[in-house]
C-alpha positions in Angstrom: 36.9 91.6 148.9 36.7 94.4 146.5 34.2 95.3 144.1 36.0 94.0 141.3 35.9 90.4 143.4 32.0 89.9 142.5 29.8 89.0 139.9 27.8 91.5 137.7 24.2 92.8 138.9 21.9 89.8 137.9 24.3 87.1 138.7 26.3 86.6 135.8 30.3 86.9 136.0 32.6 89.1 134.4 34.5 87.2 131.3 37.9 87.6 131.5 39.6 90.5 129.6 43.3 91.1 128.6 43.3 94.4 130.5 42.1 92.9 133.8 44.6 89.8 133.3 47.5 92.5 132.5 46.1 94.4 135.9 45.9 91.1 137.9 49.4 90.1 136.4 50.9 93.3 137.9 49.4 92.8 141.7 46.2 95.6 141.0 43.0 95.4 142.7 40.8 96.0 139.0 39.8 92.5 138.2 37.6 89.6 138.5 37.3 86.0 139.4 38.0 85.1 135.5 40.7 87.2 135.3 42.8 86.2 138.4 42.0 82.1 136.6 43.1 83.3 133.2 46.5 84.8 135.0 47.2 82.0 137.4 47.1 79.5 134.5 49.4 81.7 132.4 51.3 81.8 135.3 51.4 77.6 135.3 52.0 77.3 131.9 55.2 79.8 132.2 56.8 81.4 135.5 58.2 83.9 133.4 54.6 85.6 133.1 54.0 87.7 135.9 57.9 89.0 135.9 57.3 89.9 131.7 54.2 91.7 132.3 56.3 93.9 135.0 59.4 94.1 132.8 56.6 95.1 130.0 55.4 98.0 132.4 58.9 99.4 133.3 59.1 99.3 129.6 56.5 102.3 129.1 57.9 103.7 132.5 61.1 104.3 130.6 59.4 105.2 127.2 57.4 107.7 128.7 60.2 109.4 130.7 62.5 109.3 126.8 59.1 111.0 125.6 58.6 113.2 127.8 62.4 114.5 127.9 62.1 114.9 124.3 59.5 117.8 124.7 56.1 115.8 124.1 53.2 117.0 126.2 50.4 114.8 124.7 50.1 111.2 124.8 47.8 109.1 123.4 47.8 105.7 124.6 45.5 103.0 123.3 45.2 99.8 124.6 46.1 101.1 127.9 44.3 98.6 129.8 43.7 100.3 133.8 46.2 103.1 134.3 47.4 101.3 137.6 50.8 101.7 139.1 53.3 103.2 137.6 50.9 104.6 135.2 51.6 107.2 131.8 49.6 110.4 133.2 51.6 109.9 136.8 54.9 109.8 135.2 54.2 112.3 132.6 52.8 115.2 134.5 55.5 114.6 137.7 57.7 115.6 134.7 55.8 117.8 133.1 52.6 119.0 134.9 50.9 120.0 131.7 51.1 116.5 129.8 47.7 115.6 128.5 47.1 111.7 128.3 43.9 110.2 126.6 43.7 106.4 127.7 41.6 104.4 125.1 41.1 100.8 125.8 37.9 98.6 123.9 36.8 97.3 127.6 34.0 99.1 129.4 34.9 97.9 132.5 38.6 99.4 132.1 37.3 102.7 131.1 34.8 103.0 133.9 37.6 102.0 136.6 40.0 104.4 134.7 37.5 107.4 134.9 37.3 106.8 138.4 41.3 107.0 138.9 41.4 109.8 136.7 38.3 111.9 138.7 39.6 115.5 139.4 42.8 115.4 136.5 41.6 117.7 134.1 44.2 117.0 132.1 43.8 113.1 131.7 40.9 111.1 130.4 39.8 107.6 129.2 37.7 106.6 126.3 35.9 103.7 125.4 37.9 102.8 121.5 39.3 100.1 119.7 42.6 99.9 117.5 41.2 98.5 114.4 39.3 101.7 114.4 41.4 104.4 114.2 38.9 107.0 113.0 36.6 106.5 115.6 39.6 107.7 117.8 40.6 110.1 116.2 37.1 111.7 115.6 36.5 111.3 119.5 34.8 114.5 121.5 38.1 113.7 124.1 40.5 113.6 121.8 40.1 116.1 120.2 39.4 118.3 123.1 42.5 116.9 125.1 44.6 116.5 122.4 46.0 119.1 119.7 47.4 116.6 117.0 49.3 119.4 115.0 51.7 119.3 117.7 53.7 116.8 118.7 52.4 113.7 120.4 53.2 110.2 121.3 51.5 107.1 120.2 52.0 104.5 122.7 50.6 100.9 121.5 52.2 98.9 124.3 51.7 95.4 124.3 48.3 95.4 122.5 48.9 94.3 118.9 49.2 91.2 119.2 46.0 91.0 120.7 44.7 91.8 117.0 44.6 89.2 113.8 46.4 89.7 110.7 42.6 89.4 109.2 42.2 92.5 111.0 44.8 94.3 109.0 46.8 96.0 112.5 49.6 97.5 110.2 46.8 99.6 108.0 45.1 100.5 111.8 48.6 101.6 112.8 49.6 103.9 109.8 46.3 105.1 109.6 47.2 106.5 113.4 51.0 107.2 112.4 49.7 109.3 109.6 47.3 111.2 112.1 50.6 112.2 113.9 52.3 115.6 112.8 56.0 115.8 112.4 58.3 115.6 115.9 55.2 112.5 117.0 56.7 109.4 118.1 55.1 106.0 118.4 56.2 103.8 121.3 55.2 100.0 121.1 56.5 96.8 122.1 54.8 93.5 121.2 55.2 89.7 121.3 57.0 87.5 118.8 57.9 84.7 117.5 61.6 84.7 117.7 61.8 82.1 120.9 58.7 80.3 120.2 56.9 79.4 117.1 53.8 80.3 116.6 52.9 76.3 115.8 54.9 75.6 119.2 53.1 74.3 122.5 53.5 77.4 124.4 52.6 79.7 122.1 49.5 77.2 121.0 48.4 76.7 124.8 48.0 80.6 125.2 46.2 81.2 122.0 43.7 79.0 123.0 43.8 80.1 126.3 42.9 83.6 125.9 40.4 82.7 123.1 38.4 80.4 125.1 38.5 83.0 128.5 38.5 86.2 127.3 37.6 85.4 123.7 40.6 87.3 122.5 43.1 86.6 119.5 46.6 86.3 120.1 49.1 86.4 117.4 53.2 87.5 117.7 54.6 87.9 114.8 58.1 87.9 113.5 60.5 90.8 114.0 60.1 92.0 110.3 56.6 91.8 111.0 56.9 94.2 114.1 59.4 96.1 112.4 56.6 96.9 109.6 54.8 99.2 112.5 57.2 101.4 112.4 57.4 101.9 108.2 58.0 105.5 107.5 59.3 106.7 111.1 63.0 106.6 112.2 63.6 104.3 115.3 65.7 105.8 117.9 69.0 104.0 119.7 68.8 101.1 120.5 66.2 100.4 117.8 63.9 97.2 118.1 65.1 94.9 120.7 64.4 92.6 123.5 61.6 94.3 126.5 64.7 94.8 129.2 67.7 96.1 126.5 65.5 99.5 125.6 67.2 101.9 127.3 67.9 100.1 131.0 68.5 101.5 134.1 71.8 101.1 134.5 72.1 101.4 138.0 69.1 99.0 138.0 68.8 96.6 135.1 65.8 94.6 136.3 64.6 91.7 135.4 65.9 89.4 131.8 69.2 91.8 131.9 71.3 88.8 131.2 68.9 86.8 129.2 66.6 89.4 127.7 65.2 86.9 125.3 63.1 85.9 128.3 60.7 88.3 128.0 59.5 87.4 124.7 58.5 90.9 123.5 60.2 93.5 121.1 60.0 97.1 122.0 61.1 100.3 120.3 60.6 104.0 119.9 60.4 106.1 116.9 60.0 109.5 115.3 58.2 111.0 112.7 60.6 113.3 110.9 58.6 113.8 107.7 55.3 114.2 106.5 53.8 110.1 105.5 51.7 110.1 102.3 48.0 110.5 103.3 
């Protein structure tokens, strides 16, 4: 049993959290009770769960490797969840030693256990932050000590936004962050939709609830003109917005959803920022 396995000091257990689902989802160690329920019954409502979170992660693998042979040296990931396996700082500085990652995720827990990774990487840090408040990013002692955002960066928003209501306003949040980027930044995201299930359908209904009633969370996909909108006023690179498991494969190892990539239920894409946005 790990230290993630028990309850808080005084008794009282840790509610369930979209970053410790994500971590149990993937086989990590960072997570509680809650979390492993939330994850087994996402896993019984759909067996494709587990195997999209993974495809998901090879997702920012691959983004991260495009990034970082494109020349960027600072990424700024938010929503990052637990930097587990496979994680943006590992990949980035085996490529480049000097990347600089800031991790910014709105759950203390997942801060804490990513400070503790991170212990002795100078050039990697995590902050507590949350995406409908972009200035409060921005403005953070971390970021701006980690991060020089007149050069270029990447914005990586991976599987996070539809974690955020419409009432929330998550396209203003993400060109307020776009804008923040100098020309040459890129944006890397990927987020769920609406293309295979309805919003109003079962599945989609099922989860909702699910993740409102154990991690008090929204969950919302959105169509792909909807996603597209994220990416107003940069230019997406080949092969634009598509399925999780069609950006960019491996193809001496396609993975998972290569034949059906619909499967995966998420839209991904990378773009850059090749002129100035209106401030």
């Amino acid at each position: 049993m790990t230290t993630m396995d028990m309850a808080v000091p005084g008794g009282k257990a840790r509610p369930a959290t979209p970053a410790r689902i994500y971590d149990y989802l993937l086989g990590g160690i960072h997570n509680f009770p809650a979390d492993q329920e939330a994850g087994r019954r996402l896993i019984e409502l759909s067996a494709d769960t587990r195997t999209i979170a993974q495809v998901n992660r090879a997702f920012l693998g691959r983004a991260v490797r495009y990034l970082a042979g494109a020349g960027i040296r600072q990424f700024l990931d938010i929503g990052s969840g637990i930097p587990t396996q496979g994680n943006v700082h590992e990949i980035a500085q085996r490529l480049a030693p000097d990347s600089r990652v800031v991790y910014v995720d709105i759950d203390p827990v997942a801060v804490a256990e990513s400070l503790d990774i991170l212990a002795g990487n100078p050039n990697a840090t995590a902050i507590l932050g949350d995406v409908r408040n972009p200035g409060q990013i921005l403005g953070h002692a971390s970021v701006r000590r980690l991060l020089d955002l007149t050069q270029p960066t990447a914005l990586l928003l991976v599987a996070v936004l539809h974690f955020i209501s419409d009432d929330d306003r998550p396209h203003a949040a993400v060109a307020e962050l776009v804008d923040a980027l100098p020309v040459g930044g890129y944006l890397a995201l990927s987020h769920g939709t609406t293309e295979v299930h309805a919003p109003e359908s079962n599945g989609n209904l099922v989860t909702t609830d699910l993740y409102k009633r154990q991690a008090a969370t929204a969950v919302q996909t959105r169509t792909r003109p909807e996603v597209e909108r994220f990416f107003t006023g940069l230019d997406l690179v080949e092969p634009g917005l598509v399925w999780l498991s069609e950006w960019r494969p491996d193809p001496e190892a396609p993975g998972p959803f290569a034949a059906t990539p619909e499967r995966s239920l998420v839209r991904a894409g990378v773009a850059v920022k090749r002129t100035r946005t209106a401030g």
